[in-house]
N, C-alpha and C positions, 0 to 999 in steps of 0.2 A: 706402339706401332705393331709390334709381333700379333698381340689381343687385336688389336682393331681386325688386324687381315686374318686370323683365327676365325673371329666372330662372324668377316664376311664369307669363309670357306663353309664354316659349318652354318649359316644361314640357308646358304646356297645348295648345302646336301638336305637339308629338311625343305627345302621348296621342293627341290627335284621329286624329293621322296614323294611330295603330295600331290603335284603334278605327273607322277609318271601313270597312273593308274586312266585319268583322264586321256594321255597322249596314246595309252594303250589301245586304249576303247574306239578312238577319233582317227586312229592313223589309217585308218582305209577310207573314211566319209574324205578327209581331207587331203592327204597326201601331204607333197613338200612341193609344189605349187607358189610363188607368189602372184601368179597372172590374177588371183581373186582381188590381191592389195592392191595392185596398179590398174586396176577396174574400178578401185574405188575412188582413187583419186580424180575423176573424173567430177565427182563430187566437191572436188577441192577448189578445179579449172575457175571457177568464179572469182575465188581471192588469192588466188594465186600471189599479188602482190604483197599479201598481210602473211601468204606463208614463206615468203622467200625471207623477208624482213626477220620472221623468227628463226628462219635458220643461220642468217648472218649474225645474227645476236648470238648464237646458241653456240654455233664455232668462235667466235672471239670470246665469250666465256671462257670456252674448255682451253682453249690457246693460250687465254689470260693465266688461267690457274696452273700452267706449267710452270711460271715464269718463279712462282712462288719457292720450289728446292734451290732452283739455281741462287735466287737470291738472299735464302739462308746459309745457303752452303757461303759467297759471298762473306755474308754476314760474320762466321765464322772464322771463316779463312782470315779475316783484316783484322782481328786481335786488338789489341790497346792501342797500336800505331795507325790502325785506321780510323779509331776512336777519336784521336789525337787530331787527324788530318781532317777530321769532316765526313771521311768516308762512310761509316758506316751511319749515320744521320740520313745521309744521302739516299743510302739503301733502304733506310726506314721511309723514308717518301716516296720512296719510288711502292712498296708493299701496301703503303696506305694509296698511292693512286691505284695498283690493282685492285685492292679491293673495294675502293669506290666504285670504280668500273664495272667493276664484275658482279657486284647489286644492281646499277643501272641497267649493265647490258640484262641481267635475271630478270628486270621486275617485266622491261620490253619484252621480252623472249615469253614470259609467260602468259601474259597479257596479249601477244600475239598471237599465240597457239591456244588459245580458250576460246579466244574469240572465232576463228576459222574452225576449232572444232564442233565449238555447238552452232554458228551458220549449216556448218557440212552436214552436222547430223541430226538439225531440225531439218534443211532439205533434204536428209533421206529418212528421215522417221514419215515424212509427208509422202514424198512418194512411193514409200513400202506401202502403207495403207489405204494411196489412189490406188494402188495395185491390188492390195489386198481384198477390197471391198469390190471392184471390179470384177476380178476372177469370178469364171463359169461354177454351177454347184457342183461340178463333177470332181471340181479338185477339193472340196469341202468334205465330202465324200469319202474320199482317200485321205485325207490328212486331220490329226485331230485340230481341234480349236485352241488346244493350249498348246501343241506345238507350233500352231501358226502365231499364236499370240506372243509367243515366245521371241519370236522372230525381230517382232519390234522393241523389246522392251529389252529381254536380255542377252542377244547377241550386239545390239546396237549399244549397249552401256560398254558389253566387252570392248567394243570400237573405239571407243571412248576414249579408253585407256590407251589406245596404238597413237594416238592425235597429240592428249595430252603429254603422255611418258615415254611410251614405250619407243617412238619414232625418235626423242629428244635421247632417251639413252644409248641407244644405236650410234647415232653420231657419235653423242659425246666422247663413247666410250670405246668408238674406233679414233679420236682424234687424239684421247689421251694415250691409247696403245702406239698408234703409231710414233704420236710425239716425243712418247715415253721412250720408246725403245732409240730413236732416235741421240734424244739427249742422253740416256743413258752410255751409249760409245760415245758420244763427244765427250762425257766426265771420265770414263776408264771400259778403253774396248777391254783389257782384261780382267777385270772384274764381270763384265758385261758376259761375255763368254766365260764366264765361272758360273754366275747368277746360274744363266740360261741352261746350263747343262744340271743344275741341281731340280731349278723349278718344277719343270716336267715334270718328277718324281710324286712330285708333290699334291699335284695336279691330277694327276694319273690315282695314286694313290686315294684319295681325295671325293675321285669320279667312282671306283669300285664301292668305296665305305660309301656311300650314297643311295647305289644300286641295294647295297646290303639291307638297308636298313631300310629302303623302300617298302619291300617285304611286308613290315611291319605296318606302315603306314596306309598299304594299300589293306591289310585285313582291318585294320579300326575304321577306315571308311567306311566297308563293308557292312562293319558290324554297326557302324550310326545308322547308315543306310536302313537298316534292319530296324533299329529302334525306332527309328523316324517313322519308319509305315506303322508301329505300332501305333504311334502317335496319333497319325493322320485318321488312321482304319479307327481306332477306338472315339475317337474326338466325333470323327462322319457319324460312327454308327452308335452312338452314345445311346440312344433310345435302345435299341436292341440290347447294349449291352447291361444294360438297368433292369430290363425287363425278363433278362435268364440270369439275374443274377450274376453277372459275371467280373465284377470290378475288381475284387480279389486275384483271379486268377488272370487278367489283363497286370495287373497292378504284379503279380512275380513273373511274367513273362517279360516287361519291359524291366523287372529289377536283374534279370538272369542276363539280356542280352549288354544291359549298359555295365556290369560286373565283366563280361566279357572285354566289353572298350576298353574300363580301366584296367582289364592285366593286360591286355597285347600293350594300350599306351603303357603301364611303365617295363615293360621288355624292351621294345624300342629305346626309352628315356636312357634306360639303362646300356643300351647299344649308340646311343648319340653322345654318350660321357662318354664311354671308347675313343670316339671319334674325334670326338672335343680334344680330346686329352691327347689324342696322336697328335692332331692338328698344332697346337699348340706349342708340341714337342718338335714337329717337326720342324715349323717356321722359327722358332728361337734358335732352334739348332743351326737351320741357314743363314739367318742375319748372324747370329756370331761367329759362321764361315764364310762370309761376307765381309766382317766387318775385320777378321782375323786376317783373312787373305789384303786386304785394301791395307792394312799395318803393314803387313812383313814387305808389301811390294813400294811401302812408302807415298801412297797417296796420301792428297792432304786432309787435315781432319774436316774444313768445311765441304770440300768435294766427297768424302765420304759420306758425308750427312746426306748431303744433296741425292746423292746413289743411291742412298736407302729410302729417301721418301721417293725419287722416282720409281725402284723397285716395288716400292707398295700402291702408288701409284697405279701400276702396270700389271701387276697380280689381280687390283682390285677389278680394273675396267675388264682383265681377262676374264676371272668368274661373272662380271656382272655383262657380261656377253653372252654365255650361257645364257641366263634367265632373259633375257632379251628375245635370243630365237626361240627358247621354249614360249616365251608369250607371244611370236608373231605368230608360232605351230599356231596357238587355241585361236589368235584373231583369224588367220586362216579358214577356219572350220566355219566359225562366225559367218564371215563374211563370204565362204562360197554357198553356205544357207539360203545368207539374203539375194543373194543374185542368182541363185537357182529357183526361186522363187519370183524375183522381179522378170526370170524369162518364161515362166506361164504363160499361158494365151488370157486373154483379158476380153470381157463382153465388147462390144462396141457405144458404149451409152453415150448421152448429150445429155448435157444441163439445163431441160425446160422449164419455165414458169407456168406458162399456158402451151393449150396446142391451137393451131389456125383451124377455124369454122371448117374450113373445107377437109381438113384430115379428121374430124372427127366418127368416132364408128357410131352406126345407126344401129350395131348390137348384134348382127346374124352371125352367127357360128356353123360351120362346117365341121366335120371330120369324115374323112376319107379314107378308108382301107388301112388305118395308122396301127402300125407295130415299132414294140417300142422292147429296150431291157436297159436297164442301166449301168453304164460306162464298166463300174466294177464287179457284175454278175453278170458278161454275157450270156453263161447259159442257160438261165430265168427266162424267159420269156414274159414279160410282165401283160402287155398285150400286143394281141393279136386280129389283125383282121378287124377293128373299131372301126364305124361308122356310124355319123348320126346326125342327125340339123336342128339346131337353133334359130328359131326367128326372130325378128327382135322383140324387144319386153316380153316376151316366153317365158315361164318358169318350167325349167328341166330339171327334176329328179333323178338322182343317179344310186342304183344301192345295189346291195349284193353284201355276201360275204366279205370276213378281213381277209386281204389280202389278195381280194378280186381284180383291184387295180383302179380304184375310185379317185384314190387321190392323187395316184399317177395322170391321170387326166388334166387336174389342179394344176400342175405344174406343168406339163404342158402347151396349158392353156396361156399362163403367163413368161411361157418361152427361159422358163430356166432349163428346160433341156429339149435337145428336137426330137423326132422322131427317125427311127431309123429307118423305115419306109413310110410313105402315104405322105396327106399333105392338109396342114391346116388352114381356114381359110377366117376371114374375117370379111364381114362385106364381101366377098366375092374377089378381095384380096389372099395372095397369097404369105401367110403370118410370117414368115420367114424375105418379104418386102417391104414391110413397116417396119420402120426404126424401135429397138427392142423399150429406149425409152417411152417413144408417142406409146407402145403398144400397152407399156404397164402403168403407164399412166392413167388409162380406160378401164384399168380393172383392178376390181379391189376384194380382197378376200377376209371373211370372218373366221378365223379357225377354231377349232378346237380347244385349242392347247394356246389362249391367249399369251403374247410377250407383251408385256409393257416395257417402257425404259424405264430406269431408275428414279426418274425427276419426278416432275410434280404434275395431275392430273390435266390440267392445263396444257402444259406442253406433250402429252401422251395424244389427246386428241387435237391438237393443232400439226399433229406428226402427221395427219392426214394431208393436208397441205399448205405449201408454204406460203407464208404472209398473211396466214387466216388474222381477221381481227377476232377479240374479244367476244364483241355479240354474235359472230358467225359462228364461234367455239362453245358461245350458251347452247344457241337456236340447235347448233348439231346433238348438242347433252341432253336436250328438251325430247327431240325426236325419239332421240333412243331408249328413253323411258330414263334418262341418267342422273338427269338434272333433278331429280328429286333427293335423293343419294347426297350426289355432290352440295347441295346447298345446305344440308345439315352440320356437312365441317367446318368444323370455325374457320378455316381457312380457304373453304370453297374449291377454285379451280387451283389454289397452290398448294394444294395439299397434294402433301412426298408419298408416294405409292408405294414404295421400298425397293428394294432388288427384287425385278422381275414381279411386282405388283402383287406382293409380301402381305402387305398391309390390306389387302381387298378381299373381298369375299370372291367365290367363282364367279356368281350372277353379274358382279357390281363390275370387275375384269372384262364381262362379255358385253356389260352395255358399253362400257368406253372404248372398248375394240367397234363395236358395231357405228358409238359418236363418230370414229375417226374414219371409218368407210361411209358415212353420212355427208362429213366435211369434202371427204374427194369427191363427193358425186359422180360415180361411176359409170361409164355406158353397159360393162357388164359387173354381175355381182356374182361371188361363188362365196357359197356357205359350205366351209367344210368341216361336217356333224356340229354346229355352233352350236348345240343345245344337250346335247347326250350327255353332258357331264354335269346337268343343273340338277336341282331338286324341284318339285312342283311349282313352288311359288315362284323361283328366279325364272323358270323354265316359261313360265304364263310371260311374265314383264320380256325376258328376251324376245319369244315367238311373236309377239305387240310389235316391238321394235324392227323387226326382222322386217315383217310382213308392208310396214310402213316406207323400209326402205328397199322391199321388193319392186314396190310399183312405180311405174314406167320405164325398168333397165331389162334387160335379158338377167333371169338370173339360174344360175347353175347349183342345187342344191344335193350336196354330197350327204346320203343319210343312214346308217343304222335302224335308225326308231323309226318304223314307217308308216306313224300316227299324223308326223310332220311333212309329210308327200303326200297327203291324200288329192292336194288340192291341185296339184301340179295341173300341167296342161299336159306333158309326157312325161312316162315315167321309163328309164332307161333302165334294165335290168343286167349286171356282168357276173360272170362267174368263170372262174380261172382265166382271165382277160379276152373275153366275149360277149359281145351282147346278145343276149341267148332270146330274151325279150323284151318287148318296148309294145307301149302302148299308156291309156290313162288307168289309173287306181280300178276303174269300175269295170273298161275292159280286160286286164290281168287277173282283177279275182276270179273272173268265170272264166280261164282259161285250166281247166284239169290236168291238175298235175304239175299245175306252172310251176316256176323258184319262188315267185313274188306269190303266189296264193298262199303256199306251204310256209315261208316267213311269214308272210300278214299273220296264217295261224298261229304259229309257235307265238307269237308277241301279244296278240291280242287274246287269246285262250288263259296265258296264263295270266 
């Protein structure tokens, strides 16, 4: 008994220990707050019936497993005459009904609370990510990807843990305190008030050597922490480090810092055998002042037993109360994360299939006096004073310098952010009147910097729209110059692209980006530089494809190389966010001195 509640003591001071370093860092994000936890259960309100069920289970358990001292002590007390009478048979039937019980009422109890956790926290893993995916770019902006990614995966596991345990030890292990302390005066209020006045000590004692030894605990985190990036940094940047030679000296930087780990861990080991060993000392010492005092005052020897398993009883749910609130502290943080997050503003979208004949755009574009900077550099000015018209099926040119504000337009254009004055128009609509879905559904962009998804080429160009059939997903491969590519793999359109379309060449990336703005058939089209990153030959087959899926839409081309503008019908010229000039290819060059004559030379000279 002594060992068991030792083991739990000093269990208890090495959690803290590893936990405090965390509660350090968190205790301003989070506070001591539970309004984040009774926010959550709001998520619960649907089964509410399947959760009440495990908490009536969960308290007859912990009520049940009281019953167990009183009825050894029993046991005890009735000696060979009870033996004789029946009685203690009696008793043993009665231990075997609790424990029957007390597996049934378990197996329900657990089986009830798994099932209302993972309901509750499939319904919020889904609407973190309607939320997620929703949200404006301006919070994408401010916030990394792997912390928002974070959000769903491992604050919501932490939760997990509050549903299936953490919530169930809380009870349990207020119903055995209080039960405990209860039964404990009905076996001997003076023992009871002896116990009570030692414990604390112990406790107390207990709580400092914990703090102590943290210390230690928080500098080998530290020091993993440390190794870890060596890890991470050497593993990402392996190329580099092969190429200066440098494995050696990676290889005794990560041998110095995990030599550091292992002497702070064994100073600490060394500090936790301390600890151990007081601990140890000290609960032997109390039970045998316990057990000494319940002799001289003549309690009986089965009511003594019973006192001392409730005593340990009562110790134990005390420490494991502790780590209780220390795990609702981290679910706390958790879970005001995700609900500081689920109170973001969110676009307004609708889930369409098609749009109706009559909302569709016939392709004119506007821009109006638009100045723009974005959310987190107001004092950039990105543009200023922008004006200009599209008609429809137009091909407009847009170039200038990096960082002219090209591809601020792009964006824009497809309403991932507004403008801070002036007004865009569509049709003679104003863009900010068209539902933001109808409006992105009419425009489709080729970038740059192609994303595939992970899957298979198939589904990358059927991501253009939903429901495509089969031959619809050829015919668009066909156009885009792709389908010559894709039908040499043995696998055709099920062939896995890899992470981020790994597996493909640039050219081969840009013709199935260009298939799947094929497949949306678009009223406007914006290429943004779709070609500056090819080599001659990919650069001929995308420019083919481009050009095929130029005709009949308005299309918007963003460009550097101003070999691929020549043809435009206007060509819009910006610099430091102004259009400085506009006109066609032929009227620009013969303008002296222009932006657009001086680049056509720099590009074409050399």
């Amino acid at each position: 008994m002594a060992c068991a509640l030792a083991q739990v003591l000093s269990n208890h001071s090495q959690k803290n220990a590893q936990d405090m370093q965390t509660s350090i860092k968190d205790k301003d994000k989070r506070g001591t707050s539970l309004k984040p936890l009774f926010r959550l259960f709001h998520y619960v309100k649907p089964y509410w019936l399947e959760f009440g069920g495990g908490l009536v289970f969960l308290i007859l358990t912990s009520v049940s497993g009281l019953a167990f001292p009183k009825l050894l002590g029993e046991l005890i007390n009735g000696g060979k005459a009870a033996l004789d009478s029946g009685k203690n048979t009696h008793i043993g039937w009665w231990l075997v009904v609790i424990l029957v019980t007390q597996a049934i009422f378990s197996f329900f109890r657990v089986v009830l609370f798994v099932n209302v956790t993972e309901k509750t926290l499939a319904a919020l893993r889904q609407n973190i990510y309607s939320h997620l995916i929703k949200m404006p770019m301006r919070i994408f902006l401010q916030r990394r990807v792997g912390e928002l990614s974070s959000r769903i995966s491992s604050d919501i596991t932490l939760l997990q843990e509050i549903f299936n345990n953490t919530l169930a030890e809380l009870i349990r292990q207020l119903v055995v305190v209080c039960g405990g302390l209860v039964l404990l005066i009905m076996t001997s209020f003076q023992l009871t008030i002896f116990m009570l006045l030692l414990l604390p000590v112990m406790v107390i004692v207990s709580e400092i050597f914990g703090r102590f030894i943290s210390k230690y605990a928080m500098q080998v985190q530290d020091k993993v922490a440390e190794s870890n990036t060596i890890v991470e940094e050497t593993l990402q940047g392996i190329f580099s480090v092969k190429a200066f030679v440098s494995e050696f000296r990676e290889m005794k930087r990560y041998r110095e810092h995990t030599n550091e780990v292992a002497k702070l861990g064994m100073k600490g080991g060394t500090q936790r055998g301390f600890f151990t060993s007081f601990v140890i000392l000290g609960i032997f010492g109390t039970l045998v002042a316990v057990i000494w005092r319940g002799v001289t005052t003549g309690v009986a020897s089965g009511d003594l037993f019973s006192f001392l398993l409730y005593s340990v009883f009562v110790a134990t749910a005390i420490t494991g109360l502790a780590e209780v609130f220390t795990a609702l502290q981290k679910s706390i943080g958790a879970t005001k994360h995700l609900f500081d997050l689920l109170d973001e503003p969110i676009e307004p979208l609708t889930d369409l299939d098609t749009i109706a004949p009559q909302h569709l755009l016939r392709g004119s574009i506007s821009f109006k006096d638009i100045h723009f900077h974005y959310p987190s550099r107001a004092d950039i000015k990105v543009l200023q004073g922008v004006s200009f018209e599209a008609a429809p099926k137009q091909k407009i040119a847009i170039v200038g310098s990096s960082g002219a504000g090209k591809s601020t337009i792009v964006s824009l254009l497809l309403r991932l952010y507004d403008p801070i004055a002036g007004e865009i128009s569509f049709d003679g609509r104003k863009g900010t009147d068209i539902p933001l879905s109808e409006l992105r559904m009419q425009v489709a962009v080729v970038p740059q910097d192609v994303f595939l998804f992970g899957g298979t080429i198939g589904e990358n160009i059927g991501y253009g729209r939903k429901g495509a059939t089969t031959d619809e997903i050829i015919a668009a491969a066909e156009k885009a110059n792709a389908w010559e590519f894709i039908s040499r793999f043995p696998l055709g359109l099920d062939t896995v692209v890899g992470e981020r379309g790994i597996q493909l060449s640039g050219g081969q990336r840009q013709r199935i980006a260009i298939a799947r703005a094929v497949l949306k058939a678009p009223r406007i089209l914006i290429l943004d530089e779709a070609t500056s990153a090819l080599d001659s030959e990919s650069e001929k087959l995308v420019q083919d494809a481009l050009d095929k899926l130029m005709e009949g839409r308005t299309s918007i081309v963003i460009a550097h190389r101003l070999a691929t503008v020549r043809q435009a019908d206007k060509i819009i010229v910006i610099d430091k966010g102004k259009i400085v000039e506009e006109g066609t290819h032929k009227e620009l060059i013969g303008v002296h001195g222009g932006l657009y004559k001086n680049l056509s030379e720099m590009q074409f000279l050399n």
